[in-house]
DRENPA-3360 file (N, C-alpha, C; in nm, 2 decimals, always signed):
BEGIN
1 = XXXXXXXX = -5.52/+1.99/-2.78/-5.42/+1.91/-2.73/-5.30/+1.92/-2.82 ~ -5.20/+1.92/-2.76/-5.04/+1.95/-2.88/-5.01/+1.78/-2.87 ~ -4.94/+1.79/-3.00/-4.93/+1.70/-3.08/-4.72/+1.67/-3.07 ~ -4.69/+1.54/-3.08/-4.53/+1.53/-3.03/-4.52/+1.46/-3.13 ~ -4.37/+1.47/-3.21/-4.31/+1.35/-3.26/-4.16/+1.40/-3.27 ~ -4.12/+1.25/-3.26/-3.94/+1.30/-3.32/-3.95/+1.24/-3.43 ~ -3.85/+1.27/-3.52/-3.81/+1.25/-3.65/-3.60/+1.21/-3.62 ~ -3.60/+1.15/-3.69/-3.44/+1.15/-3.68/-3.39/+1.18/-3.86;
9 = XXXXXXXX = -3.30/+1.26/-3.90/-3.23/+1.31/-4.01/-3.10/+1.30/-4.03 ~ -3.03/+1.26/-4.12/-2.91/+1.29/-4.16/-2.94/+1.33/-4.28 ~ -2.78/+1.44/-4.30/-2.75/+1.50/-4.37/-2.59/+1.58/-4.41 ~ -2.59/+1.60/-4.44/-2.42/+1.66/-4.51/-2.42/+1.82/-4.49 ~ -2.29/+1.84/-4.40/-2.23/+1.94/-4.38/-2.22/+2.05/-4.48 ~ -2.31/+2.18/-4.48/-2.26/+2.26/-4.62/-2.09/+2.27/-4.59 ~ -2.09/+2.27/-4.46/-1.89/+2.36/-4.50/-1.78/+2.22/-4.54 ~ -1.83/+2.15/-4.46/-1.74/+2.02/-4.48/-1.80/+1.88/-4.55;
17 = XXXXXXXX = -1.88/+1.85/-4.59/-1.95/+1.79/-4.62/-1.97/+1.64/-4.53 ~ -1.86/+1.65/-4.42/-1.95/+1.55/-4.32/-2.05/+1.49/-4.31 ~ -2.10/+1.35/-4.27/-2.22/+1.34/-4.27/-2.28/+1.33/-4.12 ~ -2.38/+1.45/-4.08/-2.43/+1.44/-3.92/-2.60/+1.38/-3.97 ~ -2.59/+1.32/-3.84/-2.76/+1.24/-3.80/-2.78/+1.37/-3.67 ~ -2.92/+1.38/-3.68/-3.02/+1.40/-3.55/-3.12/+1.38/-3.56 ~ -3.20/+1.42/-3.37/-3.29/+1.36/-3.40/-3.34/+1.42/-3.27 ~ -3.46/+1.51/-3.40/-3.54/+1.67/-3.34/-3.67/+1.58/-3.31;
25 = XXXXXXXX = -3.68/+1.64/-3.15/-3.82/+1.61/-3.15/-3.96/+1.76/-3.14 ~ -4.04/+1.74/-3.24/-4.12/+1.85/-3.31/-4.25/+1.87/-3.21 ~ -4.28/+1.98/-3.18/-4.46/+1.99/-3.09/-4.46/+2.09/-3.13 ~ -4.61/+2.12/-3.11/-4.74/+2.24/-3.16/-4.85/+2.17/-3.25 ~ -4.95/+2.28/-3.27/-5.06/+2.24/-3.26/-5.06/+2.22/-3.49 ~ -4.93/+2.31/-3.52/-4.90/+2.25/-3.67/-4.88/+2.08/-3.69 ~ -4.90/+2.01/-3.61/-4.85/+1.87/-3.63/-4.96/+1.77/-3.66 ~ -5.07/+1.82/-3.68/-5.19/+1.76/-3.73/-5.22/+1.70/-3.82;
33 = XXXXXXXX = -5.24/+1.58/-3.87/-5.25/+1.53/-3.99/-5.28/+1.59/-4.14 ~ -5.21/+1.61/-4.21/-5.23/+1.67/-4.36/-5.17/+1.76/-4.36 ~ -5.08/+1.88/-4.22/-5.04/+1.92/-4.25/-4.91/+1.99/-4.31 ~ -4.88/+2.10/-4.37/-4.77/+2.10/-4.44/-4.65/+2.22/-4.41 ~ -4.70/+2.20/-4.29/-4.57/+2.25/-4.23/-4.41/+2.29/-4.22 ~ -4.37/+2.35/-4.22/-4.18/+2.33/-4.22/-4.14/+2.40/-4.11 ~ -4.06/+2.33/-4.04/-3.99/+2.35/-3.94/-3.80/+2.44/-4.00 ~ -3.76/+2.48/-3.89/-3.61/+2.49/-3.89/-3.56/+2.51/-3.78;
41 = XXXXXXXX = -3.42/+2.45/-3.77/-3.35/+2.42/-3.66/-3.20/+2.41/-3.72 ~ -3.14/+2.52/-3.65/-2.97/+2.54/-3.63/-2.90/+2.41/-3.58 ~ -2.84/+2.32/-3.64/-2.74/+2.24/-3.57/-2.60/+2.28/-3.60 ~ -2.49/+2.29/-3.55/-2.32/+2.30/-3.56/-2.31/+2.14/-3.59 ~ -2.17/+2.13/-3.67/-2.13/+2.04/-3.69/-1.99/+2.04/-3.60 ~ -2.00/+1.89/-3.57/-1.92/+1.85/-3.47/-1.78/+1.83/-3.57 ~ -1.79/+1.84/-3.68/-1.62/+1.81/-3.72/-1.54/+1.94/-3.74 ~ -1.66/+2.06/-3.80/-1.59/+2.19/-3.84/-1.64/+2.27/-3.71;
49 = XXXXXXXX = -1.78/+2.29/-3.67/-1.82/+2.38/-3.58/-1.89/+2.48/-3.67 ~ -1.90/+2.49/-3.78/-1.98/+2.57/-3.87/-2.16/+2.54/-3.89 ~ -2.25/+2.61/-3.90/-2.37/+2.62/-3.81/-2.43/+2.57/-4.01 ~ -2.54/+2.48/-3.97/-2.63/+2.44/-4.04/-2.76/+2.45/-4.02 ~ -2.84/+2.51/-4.14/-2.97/+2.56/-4.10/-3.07/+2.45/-4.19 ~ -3.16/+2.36/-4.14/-3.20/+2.24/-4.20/-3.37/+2.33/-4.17 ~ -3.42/+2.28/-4.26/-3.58/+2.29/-4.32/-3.62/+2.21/-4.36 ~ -3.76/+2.11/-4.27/-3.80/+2.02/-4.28/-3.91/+2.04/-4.25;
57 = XXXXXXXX = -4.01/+1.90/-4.28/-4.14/+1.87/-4.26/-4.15/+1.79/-4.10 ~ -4.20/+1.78/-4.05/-4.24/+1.70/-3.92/-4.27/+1.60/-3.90 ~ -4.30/+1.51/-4.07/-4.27/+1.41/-4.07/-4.13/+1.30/-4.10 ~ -4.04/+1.38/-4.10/-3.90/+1.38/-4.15/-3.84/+1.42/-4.27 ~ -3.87/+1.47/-4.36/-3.83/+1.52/-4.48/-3.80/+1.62/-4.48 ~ -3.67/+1.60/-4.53/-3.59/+1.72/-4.49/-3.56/+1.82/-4.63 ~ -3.65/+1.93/-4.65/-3.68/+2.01/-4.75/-3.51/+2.09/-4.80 ~ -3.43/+2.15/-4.73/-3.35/+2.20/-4.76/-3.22/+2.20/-4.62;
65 = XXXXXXXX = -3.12/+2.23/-4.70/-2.96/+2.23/-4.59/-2.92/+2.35/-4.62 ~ -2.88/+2.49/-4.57/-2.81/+2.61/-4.57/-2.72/+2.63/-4.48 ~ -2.60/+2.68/-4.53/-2.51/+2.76/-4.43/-2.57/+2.89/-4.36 ~ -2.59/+2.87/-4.22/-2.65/+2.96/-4.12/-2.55/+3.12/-4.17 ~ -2.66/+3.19/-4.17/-2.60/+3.33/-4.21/-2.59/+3.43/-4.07 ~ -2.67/+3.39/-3.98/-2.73/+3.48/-3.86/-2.82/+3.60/-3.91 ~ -2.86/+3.70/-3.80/-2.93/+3.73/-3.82/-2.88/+3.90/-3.88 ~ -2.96/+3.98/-3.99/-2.93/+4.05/-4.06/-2.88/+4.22/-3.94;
73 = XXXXXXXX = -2.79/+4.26/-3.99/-2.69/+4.33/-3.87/-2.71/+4.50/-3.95 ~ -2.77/+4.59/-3.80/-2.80/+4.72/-3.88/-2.68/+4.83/-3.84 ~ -2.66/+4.92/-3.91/-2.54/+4.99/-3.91/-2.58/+5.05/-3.79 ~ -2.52/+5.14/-3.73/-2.57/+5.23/-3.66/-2.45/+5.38/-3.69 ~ -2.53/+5.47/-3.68/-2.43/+5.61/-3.70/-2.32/+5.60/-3.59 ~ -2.22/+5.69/-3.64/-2.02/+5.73/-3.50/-2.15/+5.82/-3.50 ~ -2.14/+5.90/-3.37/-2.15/+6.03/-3.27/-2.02/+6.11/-3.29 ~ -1.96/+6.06/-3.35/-1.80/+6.13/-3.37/-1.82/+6.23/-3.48;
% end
């Protein structure tokens, strides 16, 4: 059986230092008692629009805040 909860978080803007609240709701079969899980989830901030990458537990504790970098970008050779 999967397991549900929401958690609600606030926290501060890396670019602007705004302060945004949400409020993720978490499922899978990681949500089991004792476990030590960490989640992450992209939110944008509504004052700049710059992308926040938050690292948390499932129980609400919210391990770390990073400026979203995307994802790592591979050259490719010109044909020229």
């Amino acid at each position: 059986m999967t397991m549900e909860v929401c958690v609600t978080i606030d926290f501060a803007c890396c670019s602007c230092e705004q302060t945004i609240g949400v409020t993720l709701k978490c499922q899978g079969k990681g949500l089991h008692s004792g476990s030590r899980a960490v989640a992450s989830v992209n939110v944008p901030c509504p004052t700049c629009n710059s992308i926040n990458q938050l690292f948390f537990e499932p129980n609400g504790t919210l391990r770390a805040v990073h400026a979203y970098r995307g994802p790592a970008r591979s050259l490719e050779p010109s044909m020229n």
